[in-house]
DOMI-114119 format. One record per residue (C-alpha): residue number from 1; residue in three letters; y, x, z. Coordinates in steps of 0.25 Angstrom, whole numbers, plus 5000, padded with zeros to 4 digits. Layout:
N
{i: NUM, aa: ALA, Y: Y, X: X, Z: Z}
...
END
This chain:
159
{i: 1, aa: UNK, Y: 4501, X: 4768, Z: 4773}
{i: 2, aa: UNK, Y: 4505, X: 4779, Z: 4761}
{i: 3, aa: UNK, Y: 4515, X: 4776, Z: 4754}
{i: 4, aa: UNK, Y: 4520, X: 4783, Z: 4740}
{i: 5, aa: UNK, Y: 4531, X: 4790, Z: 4741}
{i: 6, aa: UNK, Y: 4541, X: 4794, Z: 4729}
{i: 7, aa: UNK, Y: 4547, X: 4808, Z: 4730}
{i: 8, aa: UNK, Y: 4556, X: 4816, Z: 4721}
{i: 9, aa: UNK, Y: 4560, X: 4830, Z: 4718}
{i: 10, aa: UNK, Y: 4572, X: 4834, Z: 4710}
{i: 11, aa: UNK, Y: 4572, X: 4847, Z: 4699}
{i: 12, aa: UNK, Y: 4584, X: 4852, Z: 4692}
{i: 13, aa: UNK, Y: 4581, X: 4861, Z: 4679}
{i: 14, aa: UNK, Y: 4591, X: 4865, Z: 4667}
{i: 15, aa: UNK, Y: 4587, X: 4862, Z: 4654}
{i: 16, aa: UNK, Y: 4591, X: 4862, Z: 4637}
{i: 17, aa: UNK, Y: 4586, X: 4855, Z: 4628}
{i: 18, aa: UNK, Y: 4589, X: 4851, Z: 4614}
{i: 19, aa: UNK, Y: 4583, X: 4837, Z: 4608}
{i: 20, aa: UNK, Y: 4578, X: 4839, Z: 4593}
{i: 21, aa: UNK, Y: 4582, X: 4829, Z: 4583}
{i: 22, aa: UNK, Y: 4593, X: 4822, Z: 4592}
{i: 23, aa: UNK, Y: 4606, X: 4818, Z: 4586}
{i: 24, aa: UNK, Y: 4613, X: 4819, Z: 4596}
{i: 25, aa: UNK, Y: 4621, X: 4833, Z: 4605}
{i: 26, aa: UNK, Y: 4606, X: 4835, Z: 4612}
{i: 27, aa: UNK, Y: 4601, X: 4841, Z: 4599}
{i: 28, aa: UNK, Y: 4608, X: 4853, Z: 4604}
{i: 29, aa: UNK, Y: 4604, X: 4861, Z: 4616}
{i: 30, aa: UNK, Y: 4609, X: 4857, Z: 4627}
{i: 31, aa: UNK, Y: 4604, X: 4858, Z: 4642}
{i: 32, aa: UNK, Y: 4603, X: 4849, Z: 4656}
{i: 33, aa: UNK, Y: 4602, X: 4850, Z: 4669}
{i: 34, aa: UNK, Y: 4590, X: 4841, Z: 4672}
{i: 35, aa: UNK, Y: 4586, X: 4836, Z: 4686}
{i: 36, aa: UNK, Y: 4572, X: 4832, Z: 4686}
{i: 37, aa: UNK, Y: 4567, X: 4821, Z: 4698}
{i: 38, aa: UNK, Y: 4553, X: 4820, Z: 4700}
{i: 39, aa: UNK, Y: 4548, X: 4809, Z: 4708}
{i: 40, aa: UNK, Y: 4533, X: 4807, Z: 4712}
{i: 41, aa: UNK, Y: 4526, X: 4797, Z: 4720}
{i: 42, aa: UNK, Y: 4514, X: 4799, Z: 4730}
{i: 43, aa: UNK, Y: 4509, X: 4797, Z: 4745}
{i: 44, aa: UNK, Y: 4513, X: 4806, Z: 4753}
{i: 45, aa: UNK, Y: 4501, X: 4814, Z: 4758}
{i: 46, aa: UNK, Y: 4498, X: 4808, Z: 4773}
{i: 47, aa: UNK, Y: 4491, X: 4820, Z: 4779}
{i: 48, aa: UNK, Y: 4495, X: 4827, Z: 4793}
{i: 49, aa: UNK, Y: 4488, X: 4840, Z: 4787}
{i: 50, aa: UNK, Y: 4492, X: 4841, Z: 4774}
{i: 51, aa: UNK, Y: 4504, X: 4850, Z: 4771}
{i: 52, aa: UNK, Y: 4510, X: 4841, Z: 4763}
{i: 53, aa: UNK, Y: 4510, X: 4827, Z: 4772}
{i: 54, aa: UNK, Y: 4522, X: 4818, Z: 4769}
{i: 55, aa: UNK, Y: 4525, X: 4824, Z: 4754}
{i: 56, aa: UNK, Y: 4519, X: 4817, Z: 4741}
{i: 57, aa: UNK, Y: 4520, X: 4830, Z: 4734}
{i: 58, aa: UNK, Y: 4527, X: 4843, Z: 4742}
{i: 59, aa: UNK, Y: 4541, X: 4843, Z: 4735}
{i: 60, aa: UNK, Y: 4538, X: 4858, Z: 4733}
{i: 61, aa: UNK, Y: 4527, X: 4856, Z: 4724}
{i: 62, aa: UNK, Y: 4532, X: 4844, Z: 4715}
{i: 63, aa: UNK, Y: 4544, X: 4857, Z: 4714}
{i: 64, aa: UNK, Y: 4533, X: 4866, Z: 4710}
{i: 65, aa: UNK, Y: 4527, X: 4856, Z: 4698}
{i: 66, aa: UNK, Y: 4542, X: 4852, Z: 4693}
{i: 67, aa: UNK, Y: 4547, X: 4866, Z: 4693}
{i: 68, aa: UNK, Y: 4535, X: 4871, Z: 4685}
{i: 69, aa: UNK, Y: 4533, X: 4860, Z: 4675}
{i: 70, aa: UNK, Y: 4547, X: 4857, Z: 4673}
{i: 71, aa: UNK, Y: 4558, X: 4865, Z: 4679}
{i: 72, aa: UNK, Y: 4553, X: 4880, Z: 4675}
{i: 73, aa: UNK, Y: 4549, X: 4876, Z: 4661}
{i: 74, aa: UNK, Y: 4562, X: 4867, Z: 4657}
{i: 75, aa: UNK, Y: 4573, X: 4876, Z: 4667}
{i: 76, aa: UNK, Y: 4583, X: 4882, Z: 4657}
{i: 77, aa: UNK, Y: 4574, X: 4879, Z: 4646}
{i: 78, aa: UNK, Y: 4578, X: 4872, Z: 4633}
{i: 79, aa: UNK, Y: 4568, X: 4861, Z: 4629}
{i: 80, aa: UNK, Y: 4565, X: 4857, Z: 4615}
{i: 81, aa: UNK, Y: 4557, X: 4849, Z: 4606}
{i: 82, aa: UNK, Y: 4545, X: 4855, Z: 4599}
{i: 83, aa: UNK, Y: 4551, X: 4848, Z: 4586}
{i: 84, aa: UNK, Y: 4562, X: 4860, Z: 4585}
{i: 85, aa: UNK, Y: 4551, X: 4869, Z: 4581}
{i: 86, aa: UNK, Y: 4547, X: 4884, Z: 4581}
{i: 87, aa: UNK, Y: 4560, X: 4890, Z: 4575}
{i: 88, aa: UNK, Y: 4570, X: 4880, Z: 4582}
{i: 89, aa: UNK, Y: 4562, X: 4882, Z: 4595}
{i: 90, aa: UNK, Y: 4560, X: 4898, Z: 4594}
{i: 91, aa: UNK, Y: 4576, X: 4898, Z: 4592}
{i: 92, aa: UNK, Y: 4578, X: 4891, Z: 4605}
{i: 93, aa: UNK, Y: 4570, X: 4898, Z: 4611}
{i: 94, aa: UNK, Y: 4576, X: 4911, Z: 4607}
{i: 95, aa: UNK, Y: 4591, X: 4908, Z: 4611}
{i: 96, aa: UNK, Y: 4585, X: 4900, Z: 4623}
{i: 97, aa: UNK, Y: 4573, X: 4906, Z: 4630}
{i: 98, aa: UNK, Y: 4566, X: 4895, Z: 4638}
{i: 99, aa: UNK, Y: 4562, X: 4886, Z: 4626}
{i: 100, aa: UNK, Y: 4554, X: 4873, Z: 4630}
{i: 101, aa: UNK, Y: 4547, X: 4865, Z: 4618}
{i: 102, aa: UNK, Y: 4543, X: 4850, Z: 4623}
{i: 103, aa: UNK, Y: 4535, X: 4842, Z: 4612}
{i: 104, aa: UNK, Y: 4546, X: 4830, Z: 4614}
{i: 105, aa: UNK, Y: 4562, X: 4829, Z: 4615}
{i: 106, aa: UNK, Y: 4566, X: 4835, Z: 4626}
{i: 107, aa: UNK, Y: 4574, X: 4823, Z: 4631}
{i: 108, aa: UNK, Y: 4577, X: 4819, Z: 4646}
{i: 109, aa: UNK, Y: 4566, X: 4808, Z: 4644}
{i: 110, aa: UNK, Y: 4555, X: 4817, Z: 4636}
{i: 111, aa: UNK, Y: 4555, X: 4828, Z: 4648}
{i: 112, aa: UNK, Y: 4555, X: 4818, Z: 4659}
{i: 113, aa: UNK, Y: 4542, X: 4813, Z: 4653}
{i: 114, aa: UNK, Y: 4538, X: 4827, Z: 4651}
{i: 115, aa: UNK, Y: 4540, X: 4832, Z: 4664}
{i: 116, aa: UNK, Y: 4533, X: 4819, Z: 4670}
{i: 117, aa: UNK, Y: 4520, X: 4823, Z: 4664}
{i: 118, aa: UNK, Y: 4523, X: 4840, Z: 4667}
{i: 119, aa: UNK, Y: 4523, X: 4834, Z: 4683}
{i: 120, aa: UNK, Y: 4515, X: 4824, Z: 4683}
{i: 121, aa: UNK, Y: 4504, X: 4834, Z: 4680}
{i: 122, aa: UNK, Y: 4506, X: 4843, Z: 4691}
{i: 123, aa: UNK, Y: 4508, X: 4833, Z: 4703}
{i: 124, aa: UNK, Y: 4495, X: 4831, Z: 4714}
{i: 125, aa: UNK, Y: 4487, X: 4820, Z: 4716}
{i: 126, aa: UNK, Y: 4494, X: 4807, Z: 4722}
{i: 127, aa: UNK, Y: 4507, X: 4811, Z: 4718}
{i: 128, aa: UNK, Y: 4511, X: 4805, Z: 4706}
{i: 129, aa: UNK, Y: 4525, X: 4808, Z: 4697}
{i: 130, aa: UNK, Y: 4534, X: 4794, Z: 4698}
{i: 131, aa: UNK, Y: 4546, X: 4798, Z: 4689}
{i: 132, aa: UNK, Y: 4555, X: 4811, Z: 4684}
{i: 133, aa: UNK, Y: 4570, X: 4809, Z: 4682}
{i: 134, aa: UNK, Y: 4575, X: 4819, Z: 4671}
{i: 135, aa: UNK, Y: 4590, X: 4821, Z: 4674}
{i: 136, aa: UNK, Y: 4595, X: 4828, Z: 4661}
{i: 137, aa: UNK, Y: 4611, X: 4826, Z: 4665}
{i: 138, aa: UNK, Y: 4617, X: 4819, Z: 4678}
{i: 139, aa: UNK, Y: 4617, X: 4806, Z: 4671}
{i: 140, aa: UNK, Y: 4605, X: 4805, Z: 4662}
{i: 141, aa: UNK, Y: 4591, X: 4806, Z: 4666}
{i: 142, aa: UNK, Y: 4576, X: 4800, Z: 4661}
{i: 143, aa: UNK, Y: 4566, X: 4795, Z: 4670}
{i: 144, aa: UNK, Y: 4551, X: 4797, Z: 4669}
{i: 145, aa: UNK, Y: 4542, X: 4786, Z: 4679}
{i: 146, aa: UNK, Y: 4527, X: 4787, Z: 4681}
{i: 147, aa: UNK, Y: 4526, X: 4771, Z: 4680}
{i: 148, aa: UNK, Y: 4533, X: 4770, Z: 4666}
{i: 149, aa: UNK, Y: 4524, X: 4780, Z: 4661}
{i: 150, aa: UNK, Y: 4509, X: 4773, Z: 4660}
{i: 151, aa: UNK, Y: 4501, X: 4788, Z: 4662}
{i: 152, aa: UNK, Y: 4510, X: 4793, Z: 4673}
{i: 153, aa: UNK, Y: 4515, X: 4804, Z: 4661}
{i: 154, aa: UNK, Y: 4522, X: 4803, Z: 4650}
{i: 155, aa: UNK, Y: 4518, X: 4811, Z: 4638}
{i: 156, aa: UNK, Y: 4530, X: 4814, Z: 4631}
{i: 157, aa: UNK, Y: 4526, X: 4831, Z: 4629}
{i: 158, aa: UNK, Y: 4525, X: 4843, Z: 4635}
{i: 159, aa: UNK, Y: 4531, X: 4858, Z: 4634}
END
């Protein structure tokens, strides 16, 4: 009998942000180190000949998916809301360099939505994206789950 297995890979990126309109110190620029767990569910393939029997998704490819949609866009990056516009944008990304816009507030909760539809996209047949956990200090993370979200994905925005 199959059974469905849940397995998760961890990912550590650097990132700044700064939250447009907030009244409060996040209004600055300020950076995190995140920790990103993605979770998925599956069967693992039951095969004797296939080279991936026993997995539900080869640890090394959900690794290739996350550090291409994720990791290598928002690495040492700082994230902003397309509401700053051109000038405040172009002047961040002057004394910054590696300037991502997101059409939504770059908070904990808005990018773990986002990146739940980013890899979502990109996972085989079977396997299906259970839940991401967004750490954006030691103490304080949000939570993204396939069954609290109707469609699978939410669609908060993209880059």
């Amino acid at each position: 009998m199959a059974s469905t297995i849940r397995v998760t890979k961890e990912f550590s990126f650097e990132m700044s942000h700064v939250l447009w309109n907030y009244d409060g110190p996040c209004r600055n620029v300020h950076g995190h180190s995140y920790r990103l767990f993605v979770t998925l569910s599956g069967t693992p393939v039951d095969d004797q000949e296939n080279p991936k029997n026993g997995m539900v998704m080869d640890f090394t490819d959900l690794k290739a998916i996350v550090r291409k949609e994720i990791v290598e866009v928002f690495d040492h990056a700082v994230v902003l809301n397309s509401r700053f516009g051109k000038e405040k944008t172009g002047i961040f990304s002057e004394l910054f360099g590696n300037t991502v816009l997101v059409d939504y507030q770059p908070t904990c909760e808005n990018l773990v939505a986002d990146f739940a539809g980013k890899i979502s996209r990109r996972l085989p047949a079977g396997t299906k994206l259970h839940n991401l956990k967004l750490h954006e200090t030691a103490t304080s993370f949000a939570e993204w789950f396939a069954s609290d979200n109707q469609e699978g994905v939410s669609k908060v925005g993209s880059v």
